[in-house]
C-alpha positions in Angstrom: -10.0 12.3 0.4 -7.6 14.3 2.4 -4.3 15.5 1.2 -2.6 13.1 4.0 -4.6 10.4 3.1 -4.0 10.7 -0.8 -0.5 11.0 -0.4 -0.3 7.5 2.2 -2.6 5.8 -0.9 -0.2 7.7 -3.6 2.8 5.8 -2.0 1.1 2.5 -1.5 0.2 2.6 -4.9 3.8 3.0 -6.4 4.8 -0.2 -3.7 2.0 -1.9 -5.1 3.4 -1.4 -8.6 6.6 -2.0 -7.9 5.8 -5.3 -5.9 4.2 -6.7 -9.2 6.5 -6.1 -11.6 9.3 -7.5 -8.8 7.1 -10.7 -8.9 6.8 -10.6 -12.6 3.2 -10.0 -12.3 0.9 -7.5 -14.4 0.6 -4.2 -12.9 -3.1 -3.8 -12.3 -5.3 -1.0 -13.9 -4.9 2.2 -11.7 -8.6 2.0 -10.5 -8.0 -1.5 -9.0 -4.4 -0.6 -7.9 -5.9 2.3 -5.8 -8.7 0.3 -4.6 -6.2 -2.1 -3.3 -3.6 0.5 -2.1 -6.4 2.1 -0.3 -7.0 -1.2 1.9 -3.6 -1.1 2.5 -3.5 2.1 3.9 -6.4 1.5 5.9 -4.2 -1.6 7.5 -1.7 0.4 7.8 -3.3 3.3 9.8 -5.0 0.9 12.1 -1.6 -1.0 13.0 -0.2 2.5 13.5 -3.0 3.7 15.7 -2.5 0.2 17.5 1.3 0.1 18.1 2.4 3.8 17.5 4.7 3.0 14.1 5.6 5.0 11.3 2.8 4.5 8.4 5.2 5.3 5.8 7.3 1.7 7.2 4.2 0.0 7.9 3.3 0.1 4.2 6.6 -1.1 3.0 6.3 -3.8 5.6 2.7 -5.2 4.4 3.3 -4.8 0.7 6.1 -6.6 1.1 4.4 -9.2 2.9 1.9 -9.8 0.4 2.2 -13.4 -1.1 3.6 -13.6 -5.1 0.9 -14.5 -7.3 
């Protein structure tokens, strides 16, 4: 994985944590939690590469789009 790459699945991961514990959920194991934070990078590049945004604000805006559990 490169260093960009890690860092964009670094961040998800700390929204992702932070999103469960908002939503009074149980913060996933960190193997899962990357797993996931890794999907939502790959989102996340490919609405960049479609409409030119900011990944960084495109992660904030699909975590926080995620539906509570």
């Amino acid at each position: 994985m490169g260093f960009i790459r890690n860092q964009q699945v670094q961040l998800a991961m700390r929204l992702l944590s932070w999103k469960y514990q908002r939503d009074g959920n149980p913060v996933p194991a960190p193997d899962q939690l990357r797993v996931q934070a890794g999907m939502v990078v790959d989102e996340a590049v490919r609405i960049a590469k479609h409409r030119g945004q900011n990944i960084a604000a495109i992660l904030k805006d699909v975590i926080g789009d995620l539906p509570r559990r």
